[in-house]
NUMI-967286 format. One record per atom (N, C-alpha, C): residue number from 1; x, y, z; atom name; chain. Coordinates in steps of 0.2 Angstrom, whole numbers. Layout:
N
NUM, X, Y, Z, CA, A;
...
***
This chain:
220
1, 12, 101, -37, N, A;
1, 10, 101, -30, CA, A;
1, 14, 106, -26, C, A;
2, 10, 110, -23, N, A;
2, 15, 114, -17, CA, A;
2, 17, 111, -10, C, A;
3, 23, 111, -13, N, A;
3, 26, 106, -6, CA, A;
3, 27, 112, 2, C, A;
4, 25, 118, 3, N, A;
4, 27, 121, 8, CA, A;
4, 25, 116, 14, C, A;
5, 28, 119, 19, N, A;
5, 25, 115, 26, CA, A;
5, 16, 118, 27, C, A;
6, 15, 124, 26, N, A;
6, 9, 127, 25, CA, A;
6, 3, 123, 20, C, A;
7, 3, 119, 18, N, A;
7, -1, 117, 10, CA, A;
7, -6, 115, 15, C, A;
8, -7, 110, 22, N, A;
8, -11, 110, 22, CA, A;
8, -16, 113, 28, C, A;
9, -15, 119, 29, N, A;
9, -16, 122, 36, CA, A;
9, -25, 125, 36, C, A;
10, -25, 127, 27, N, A;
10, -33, 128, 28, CA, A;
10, -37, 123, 31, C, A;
11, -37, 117, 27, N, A;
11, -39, 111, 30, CA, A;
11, -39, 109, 38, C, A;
12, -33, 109, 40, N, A;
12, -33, 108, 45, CA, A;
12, -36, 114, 53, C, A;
13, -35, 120, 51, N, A;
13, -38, 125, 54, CA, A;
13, -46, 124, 53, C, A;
14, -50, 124, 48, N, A;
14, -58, 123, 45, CA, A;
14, -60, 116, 50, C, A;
15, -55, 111, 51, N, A;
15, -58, 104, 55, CA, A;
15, -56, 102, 60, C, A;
16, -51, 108, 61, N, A;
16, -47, 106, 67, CA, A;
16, -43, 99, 66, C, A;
17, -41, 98, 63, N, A;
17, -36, 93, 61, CA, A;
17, -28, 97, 62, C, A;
18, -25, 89, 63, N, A;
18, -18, 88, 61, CA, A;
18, -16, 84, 55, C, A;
19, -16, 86, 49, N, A;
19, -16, 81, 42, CA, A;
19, -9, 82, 41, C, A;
20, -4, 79, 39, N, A;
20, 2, 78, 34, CA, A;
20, 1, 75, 28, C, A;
21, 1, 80, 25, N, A;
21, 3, 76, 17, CA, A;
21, 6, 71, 15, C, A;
22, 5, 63, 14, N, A;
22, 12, 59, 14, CA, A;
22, 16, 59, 8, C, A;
23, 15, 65, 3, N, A;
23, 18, 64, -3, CA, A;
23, 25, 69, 0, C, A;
24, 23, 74, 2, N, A;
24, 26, 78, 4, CA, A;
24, 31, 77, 11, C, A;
25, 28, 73, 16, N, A;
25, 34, 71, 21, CA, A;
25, 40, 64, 16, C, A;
26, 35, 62, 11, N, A;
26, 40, 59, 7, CA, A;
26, 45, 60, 3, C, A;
27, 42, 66, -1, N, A;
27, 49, 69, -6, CA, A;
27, 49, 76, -3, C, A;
28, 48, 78, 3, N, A;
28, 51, 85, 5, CA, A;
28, 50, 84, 13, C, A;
29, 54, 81, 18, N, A;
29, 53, 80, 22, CA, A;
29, 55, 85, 27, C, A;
30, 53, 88, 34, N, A;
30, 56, 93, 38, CA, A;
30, 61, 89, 40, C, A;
31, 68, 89, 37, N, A;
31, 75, 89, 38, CA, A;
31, 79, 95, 37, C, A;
32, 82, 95, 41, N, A;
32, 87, 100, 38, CA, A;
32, 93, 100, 32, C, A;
33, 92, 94, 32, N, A;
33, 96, 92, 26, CA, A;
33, 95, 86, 22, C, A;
34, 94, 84, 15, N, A;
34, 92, 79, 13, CA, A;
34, 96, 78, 9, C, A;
35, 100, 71, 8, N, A;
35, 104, 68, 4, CA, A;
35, 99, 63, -3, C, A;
36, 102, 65, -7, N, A;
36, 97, 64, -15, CA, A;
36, 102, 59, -18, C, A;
37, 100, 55, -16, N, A;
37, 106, 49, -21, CA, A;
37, 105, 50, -30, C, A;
38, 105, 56, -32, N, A;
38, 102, 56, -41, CA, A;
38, 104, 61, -42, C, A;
39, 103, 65, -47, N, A;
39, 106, 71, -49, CA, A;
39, 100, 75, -50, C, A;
40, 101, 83, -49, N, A;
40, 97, 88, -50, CA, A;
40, 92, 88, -57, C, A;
41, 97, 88, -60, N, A;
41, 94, 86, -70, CA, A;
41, 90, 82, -69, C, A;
42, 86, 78, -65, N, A;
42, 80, 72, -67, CA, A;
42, 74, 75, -61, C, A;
43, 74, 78, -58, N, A;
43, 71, 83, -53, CA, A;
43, 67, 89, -57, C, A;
44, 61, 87, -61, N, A;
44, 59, 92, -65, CA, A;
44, 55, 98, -62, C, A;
45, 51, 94, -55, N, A;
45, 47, 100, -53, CA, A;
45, 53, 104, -48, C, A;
46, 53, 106, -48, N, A;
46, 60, 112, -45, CA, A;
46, 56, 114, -37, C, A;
47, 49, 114, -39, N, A;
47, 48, 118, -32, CA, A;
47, 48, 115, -26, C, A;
48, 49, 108, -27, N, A;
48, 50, 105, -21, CA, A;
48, 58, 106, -19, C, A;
49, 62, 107, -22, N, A;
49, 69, 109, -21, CA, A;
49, 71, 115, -18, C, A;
50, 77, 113, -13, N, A;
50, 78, 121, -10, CA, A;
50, 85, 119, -6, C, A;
51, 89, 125, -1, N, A;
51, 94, 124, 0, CA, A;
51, 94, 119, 3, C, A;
52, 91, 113, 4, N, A;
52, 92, 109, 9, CA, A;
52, 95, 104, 7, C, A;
53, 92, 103, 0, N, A;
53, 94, 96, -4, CA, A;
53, 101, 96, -6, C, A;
54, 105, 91, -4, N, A;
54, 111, 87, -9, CA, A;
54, 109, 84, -11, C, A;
55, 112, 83, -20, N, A;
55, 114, 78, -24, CA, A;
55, 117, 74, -23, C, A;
56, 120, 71, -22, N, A;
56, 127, 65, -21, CA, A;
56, 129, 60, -25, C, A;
57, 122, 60, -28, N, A;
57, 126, 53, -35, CA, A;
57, 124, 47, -33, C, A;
58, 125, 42, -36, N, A;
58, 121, 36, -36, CA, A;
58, 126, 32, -31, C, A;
59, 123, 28, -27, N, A;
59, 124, 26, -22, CA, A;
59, 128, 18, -27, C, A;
60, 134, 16, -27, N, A;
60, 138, 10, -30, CA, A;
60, 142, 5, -25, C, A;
61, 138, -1, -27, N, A;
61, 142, -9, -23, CA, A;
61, 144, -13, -29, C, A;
62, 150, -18, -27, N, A;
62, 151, -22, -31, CA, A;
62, 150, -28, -29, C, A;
63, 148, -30, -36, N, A;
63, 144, -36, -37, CA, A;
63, 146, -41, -36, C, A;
64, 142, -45, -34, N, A;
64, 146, -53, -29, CA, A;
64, 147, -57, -36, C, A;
65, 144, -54, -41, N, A;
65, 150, -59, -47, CA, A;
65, 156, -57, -51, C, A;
66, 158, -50, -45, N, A;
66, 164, -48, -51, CA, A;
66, 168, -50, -51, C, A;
67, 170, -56, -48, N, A;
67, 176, -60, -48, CA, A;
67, 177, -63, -53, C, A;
68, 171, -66, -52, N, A;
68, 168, -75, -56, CA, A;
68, 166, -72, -63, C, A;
69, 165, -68, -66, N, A;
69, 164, -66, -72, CA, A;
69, 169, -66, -76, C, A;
70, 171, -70, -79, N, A;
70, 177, -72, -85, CA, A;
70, 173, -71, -92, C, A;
71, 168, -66, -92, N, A;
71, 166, -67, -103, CA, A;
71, 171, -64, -106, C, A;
72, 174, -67, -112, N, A;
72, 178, -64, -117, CA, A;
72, 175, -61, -122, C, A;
73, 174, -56, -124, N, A;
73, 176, -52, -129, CA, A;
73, 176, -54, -137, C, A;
74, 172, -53, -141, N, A;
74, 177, -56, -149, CA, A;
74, 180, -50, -152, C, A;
75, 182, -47, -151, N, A;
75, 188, -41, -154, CA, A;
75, 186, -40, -161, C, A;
76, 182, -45, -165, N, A;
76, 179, -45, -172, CA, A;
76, 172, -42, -172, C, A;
77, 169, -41, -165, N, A;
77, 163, -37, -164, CA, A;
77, 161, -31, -162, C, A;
78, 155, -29, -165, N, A;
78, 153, -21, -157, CA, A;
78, 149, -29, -153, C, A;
79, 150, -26, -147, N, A;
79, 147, -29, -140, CA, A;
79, 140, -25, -138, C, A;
80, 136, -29, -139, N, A;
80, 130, -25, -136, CA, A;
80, 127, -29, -129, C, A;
81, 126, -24, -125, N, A;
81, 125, -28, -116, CA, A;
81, 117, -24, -115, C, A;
82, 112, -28, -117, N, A;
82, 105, -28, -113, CA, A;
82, 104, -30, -108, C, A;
83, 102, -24, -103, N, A;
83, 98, -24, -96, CA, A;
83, 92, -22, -96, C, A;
84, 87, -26, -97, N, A;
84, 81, -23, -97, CA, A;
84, 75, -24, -89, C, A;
85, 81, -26, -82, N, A;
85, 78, -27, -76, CA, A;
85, 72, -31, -78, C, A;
86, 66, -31, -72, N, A;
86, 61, -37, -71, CA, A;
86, 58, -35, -74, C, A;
87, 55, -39, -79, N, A;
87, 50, -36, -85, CA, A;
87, 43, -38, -80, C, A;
88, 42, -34, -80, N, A;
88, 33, -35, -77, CA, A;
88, 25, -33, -84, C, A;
89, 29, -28, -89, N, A;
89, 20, -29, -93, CA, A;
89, 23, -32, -99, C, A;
90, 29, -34, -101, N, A;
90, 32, -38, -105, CA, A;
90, 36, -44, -104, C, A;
91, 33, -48, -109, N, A;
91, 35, -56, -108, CA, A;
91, 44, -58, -108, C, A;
92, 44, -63, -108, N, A;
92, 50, -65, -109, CA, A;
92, 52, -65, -116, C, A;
93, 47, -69, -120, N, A;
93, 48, -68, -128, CA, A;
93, 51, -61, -131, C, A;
94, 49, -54, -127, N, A;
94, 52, -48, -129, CA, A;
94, 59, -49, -131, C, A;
95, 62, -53, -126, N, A;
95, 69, -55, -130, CA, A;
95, 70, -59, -137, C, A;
96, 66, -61, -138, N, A;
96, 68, -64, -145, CA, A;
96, 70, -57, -152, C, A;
97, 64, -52, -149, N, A;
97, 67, -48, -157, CA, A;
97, 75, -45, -156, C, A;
98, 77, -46, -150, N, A;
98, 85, -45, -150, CA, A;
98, 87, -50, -157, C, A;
99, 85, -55, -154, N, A;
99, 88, -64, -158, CA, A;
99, 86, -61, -166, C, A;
100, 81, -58, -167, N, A;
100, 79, -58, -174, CA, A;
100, 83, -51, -178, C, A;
101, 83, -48, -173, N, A;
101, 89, -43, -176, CA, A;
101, 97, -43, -176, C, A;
102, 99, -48, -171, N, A;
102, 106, -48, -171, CA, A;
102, 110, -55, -171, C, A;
103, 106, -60, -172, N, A;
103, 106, -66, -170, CA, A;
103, 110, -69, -177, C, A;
104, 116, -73, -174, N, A;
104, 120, -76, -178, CA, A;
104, 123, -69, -184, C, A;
105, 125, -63, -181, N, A;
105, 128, -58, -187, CA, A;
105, 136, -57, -186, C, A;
106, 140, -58, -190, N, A;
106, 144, -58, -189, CA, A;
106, 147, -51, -188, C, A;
107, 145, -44, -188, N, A;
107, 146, -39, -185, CA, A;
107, 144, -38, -177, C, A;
108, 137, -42, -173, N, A;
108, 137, -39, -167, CA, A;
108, 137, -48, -163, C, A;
109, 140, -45, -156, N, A;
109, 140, -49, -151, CA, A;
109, 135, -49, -145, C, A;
110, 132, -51, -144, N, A;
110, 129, -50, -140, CA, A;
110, 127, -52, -131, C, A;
111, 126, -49, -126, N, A;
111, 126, -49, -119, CA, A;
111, 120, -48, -117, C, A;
112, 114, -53, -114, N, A;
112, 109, -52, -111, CA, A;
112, 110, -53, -103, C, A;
113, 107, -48, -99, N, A;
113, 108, -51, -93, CA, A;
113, 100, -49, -91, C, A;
114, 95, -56, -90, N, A;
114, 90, -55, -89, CA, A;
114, 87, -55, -81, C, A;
115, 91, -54, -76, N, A;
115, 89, -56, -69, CA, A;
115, 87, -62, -66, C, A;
116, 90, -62, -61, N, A;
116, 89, -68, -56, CA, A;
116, 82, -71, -56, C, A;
117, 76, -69, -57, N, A;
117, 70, -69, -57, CA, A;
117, 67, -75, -63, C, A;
118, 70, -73, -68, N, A;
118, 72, -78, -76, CA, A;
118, 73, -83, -78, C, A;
119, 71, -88, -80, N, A;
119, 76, -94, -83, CA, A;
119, 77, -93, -88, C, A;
120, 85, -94, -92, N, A;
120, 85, -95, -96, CA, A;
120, 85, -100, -100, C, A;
121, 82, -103, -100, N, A;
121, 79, -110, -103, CA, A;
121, 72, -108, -106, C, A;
122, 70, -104, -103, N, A;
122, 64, -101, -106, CA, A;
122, 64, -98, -114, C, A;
123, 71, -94, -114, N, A;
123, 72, -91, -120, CA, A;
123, 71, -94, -126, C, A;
124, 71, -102, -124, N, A;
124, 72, -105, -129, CA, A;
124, 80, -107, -134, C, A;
125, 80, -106, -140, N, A;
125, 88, -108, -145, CA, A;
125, 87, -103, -147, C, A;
126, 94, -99, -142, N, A;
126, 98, -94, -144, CA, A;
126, 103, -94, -147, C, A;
127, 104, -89, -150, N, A;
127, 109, -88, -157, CA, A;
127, 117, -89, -154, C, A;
128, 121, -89, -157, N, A;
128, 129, -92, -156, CA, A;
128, 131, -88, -154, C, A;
129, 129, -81, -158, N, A;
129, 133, -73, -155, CA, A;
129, 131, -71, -149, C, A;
130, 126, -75, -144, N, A;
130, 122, -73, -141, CA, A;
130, 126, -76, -134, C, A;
131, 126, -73, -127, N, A;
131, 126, -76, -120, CA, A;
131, 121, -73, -115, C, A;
132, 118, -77, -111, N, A;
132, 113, -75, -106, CA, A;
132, 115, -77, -101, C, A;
133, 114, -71, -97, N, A;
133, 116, -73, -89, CA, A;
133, 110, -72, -84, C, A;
134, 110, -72, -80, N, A;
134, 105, -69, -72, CA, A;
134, 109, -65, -71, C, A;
135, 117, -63, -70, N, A;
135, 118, -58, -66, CA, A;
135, 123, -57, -72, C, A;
136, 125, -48, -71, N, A;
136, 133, -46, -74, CA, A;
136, 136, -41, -71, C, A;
137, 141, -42, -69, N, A;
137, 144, -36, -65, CA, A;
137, 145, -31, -70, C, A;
138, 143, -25, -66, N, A;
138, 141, -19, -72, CA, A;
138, 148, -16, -74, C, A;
139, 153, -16, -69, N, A;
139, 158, -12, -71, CA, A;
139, 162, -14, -77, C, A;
140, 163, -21, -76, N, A;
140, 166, -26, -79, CA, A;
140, 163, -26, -86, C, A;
141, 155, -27, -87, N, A;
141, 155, -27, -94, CA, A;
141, 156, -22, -96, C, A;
142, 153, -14, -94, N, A;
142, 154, -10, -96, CA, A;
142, 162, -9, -101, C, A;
143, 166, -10, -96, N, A;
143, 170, -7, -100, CA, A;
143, 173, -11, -105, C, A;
144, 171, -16, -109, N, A;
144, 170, -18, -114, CA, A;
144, 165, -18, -117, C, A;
145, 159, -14, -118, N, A;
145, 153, -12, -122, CA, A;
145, 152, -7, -126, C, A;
146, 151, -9, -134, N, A;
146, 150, -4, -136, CA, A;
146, 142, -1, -137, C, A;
147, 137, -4, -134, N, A;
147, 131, 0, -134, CA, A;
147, 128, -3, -131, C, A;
148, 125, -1, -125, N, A;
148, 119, 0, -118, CA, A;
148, 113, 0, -121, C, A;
149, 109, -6, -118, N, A;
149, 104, -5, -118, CA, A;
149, 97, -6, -113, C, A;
150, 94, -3, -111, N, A;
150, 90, 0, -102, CA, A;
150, 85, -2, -103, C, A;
151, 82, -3, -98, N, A;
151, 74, -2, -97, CA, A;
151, 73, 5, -95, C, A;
152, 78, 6, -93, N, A;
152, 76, 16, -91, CA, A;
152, 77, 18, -83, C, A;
153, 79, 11, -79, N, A;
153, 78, 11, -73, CA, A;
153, 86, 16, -70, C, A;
154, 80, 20, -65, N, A;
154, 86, 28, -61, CA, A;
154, 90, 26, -60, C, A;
155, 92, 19, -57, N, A;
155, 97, 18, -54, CA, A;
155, 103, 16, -57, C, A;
156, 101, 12, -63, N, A;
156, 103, 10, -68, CA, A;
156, 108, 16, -74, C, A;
157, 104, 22, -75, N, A;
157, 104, 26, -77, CA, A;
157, 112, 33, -74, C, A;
158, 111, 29, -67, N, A;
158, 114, 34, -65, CA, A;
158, 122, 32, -64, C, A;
159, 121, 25, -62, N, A;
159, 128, 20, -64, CA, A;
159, 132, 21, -70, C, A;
160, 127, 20, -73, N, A;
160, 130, 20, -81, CA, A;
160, 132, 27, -84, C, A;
161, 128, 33, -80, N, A;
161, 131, 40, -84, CA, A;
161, 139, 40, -80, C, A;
162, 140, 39, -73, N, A;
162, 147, 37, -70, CA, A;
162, 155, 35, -75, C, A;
163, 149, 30, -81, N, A;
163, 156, 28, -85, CA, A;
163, 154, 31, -92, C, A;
164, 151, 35, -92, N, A;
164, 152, 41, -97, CA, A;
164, 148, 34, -104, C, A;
165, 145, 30, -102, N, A;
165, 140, 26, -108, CA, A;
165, 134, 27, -109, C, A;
166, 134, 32, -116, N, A;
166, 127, 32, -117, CA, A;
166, 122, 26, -118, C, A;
167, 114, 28, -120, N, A;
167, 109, 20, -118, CA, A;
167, 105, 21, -123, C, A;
168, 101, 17, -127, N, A;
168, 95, 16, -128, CA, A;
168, 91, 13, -122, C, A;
169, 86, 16, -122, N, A;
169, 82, 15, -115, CA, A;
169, 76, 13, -121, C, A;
170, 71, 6, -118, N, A;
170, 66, 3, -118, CA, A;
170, 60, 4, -115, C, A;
171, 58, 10, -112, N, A;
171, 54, 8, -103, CA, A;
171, 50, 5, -105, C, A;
172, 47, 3, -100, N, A;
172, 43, -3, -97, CA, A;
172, 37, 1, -93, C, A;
173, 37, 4, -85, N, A;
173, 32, 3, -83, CA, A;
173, 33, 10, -78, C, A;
174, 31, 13, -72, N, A;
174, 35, 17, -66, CA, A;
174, 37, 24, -69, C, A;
175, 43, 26, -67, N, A;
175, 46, 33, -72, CA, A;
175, 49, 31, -76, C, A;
176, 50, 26, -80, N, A;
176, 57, 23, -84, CA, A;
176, 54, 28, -91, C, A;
177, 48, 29, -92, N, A;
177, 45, 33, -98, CA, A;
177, 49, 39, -98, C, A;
178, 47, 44, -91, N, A;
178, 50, 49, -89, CA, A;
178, 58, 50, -91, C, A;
179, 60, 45, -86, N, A;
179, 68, 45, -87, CA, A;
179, 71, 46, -96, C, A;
180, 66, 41, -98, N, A;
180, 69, 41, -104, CA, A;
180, 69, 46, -111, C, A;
181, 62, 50, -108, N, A;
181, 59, 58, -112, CA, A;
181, 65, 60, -107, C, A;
182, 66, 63, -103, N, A;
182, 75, 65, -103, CA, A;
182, 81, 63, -103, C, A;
183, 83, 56, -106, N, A;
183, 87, 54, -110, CA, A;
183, 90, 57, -117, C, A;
184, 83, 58, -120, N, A;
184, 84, 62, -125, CA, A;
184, 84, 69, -125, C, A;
185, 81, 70, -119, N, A;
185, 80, 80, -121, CA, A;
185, 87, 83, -119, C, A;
186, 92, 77, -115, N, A;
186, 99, 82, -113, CA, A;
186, 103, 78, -117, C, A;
187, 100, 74, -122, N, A;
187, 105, 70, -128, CA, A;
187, 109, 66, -127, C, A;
188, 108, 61, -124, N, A;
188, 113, 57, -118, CA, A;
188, 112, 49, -122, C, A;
189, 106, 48, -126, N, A;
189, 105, 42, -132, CA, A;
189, 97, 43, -133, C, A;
190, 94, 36, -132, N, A;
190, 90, 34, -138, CA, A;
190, 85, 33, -132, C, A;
191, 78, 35, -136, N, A;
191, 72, 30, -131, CA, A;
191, 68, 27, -136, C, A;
192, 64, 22, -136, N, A;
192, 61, 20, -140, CA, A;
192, 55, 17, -135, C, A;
193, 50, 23, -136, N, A;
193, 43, 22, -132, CA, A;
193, 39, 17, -137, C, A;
194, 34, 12, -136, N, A;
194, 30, 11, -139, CA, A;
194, 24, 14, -139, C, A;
195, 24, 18, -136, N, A;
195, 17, 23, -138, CA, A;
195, 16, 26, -143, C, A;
196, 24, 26, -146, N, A;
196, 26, 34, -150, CA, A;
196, 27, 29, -158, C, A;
197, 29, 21, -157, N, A;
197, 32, 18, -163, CA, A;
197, 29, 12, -160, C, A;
198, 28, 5, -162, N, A;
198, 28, 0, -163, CA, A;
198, 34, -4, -163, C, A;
199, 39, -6, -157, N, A;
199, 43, -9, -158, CA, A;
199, 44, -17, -159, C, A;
200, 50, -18, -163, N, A;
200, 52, -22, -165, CA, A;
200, 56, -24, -169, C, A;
201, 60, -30, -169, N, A;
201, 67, -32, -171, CA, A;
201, 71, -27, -177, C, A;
202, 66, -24, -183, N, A;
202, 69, -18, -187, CA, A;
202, 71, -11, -183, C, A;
203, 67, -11, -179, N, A;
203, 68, -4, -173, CA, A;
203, 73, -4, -169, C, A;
204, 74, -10, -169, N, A;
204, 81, -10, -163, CA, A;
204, 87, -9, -166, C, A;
205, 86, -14, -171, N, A;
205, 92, -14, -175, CA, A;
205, 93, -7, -178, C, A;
206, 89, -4, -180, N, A;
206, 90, 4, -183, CA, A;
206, 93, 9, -178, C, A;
207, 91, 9, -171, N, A;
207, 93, 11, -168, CA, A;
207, 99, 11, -162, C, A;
208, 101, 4, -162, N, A;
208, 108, 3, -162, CA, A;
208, 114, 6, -167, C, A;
209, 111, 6, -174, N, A;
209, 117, 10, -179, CA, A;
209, 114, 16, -179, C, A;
210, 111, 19, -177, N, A;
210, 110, 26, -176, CA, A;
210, 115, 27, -169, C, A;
211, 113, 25, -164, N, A;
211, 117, 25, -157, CA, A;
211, 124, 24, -160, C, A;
212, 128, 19, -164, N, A;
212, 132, 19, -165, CA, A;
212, 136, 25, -169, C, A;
213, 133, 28, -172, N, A;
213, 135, 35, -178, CA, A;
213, 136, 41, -174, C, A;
214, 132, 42, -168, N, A;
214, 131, 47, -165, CA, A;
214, 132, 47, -159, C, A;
215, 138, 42, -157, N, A;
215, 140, 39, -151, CA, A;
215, 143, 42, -145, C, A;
216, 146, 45, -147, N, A;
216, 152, 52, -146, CA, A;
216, 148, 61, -143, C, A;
217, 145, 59, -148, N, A;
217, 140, 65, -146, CA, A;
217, 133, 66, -141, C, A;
218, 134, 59, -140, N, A;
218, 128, 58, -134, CA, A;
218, 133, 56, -128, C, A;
219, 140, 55, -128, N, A;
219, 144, 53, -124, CA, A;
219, 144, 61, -119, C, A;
220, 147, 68, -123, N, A;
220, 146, 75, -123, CA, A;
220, 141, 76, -119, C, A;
***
């Protein structure tokens, strides 16, 4: 799309109109300067970009349960911390092929935090290795995690590149497809489209010990 302020002037000259394009007062607005809470690298079409824009990074608040979060750690495990935000074209069962691929292992631990929106009582009987929450305060679990796993969501995305943790990303629905085809094109982790594979509890788990082999180099 040509975001110039000109784009729509034939139109409007031929009808004598005033039209604004709302795509255009929405992602290139006549400001002098625009503050981009995200980084340049997910910005693919360039030509709406110019010296006007700032980057600045992902906008960060602390979470009203970072106090009250006390989970311990088993020091015997890798920690795996799922966030997969509000599932809207997948059900809550999506969570059981976690349970079938990690459920009662004595190598992985496991952290869901499925949103306030949730019940967990829906999940039904969840495994031993297993805690679900509605909320997690991000900082806090992070820094006992050893492997992220997304829905793909930017905001999400952008927190989590702050602490230098790479993700398997899941998408769902919106740009999280997007996000996650540049996940892997700047090597950052894992996307696991189902358009491209049929997921399921052998796919997670493969891709968790892939993430884990190459952990280092997606940190890079």
């Amino acid at each position: 799309m040509d975001c110039r302020k000109d784009y729509w002037i034939p139109i409007n000259q031929k009808y004598n109109l005033k039209i604004k394009d709302f795509l255009i007062q929405f992602y290139a607005p006549d400001a002098d300067y625009k503050l981009i809470f995200t980084s340049k690298l997910f910005h693919t079409d360039l030509k709406v970009i110019n010296d006007s824009f700032y980057f600045v990074g992902p906008s960060l608040y602390q979470s009203s349960v970072e106090e009250t979060f006390n989970f311990k750690k088993d020091e015997n495990k890798k920690l795996i911390y799922i966030f997969l935000g509000e599932l809207i074209y997948k059900e809550i069962s999506f969570y059981k092929f976690f349970f079938e691929a990690f459920g009662d292992s004595k190598e992985y631990q496991v952290v869901i935090n499925i949103g306030k929106t949730e019940n967990i009582k829906d999940l039904g009987d969840i495994p031993l290795n297993f805690t679900v929450f509605n909320s997690v305060p991000l900082k806090k679990i992070l820094s006992i995690t050893d492997v992220f796993i997304s829905n793909g969501q930017i905001n999400t995305i952008f927190e989590v590149s702050l602490y230098k943790m790479p993700m398997i990303i899941i998408p769902e629905h919106d740009t999280q497809p997007e996000n996650g085809i540049l996940i892997k094109k700047y090597k950052a982790g894992i996307c696991l489209d189902d358009e491209d594979e049929e997921i399921n509890s052998d796919l997670i788990k493969k891709s968790v010990e892939t993430y884990l082999a190459n952990k280092e180099k997606y940190k890079k």
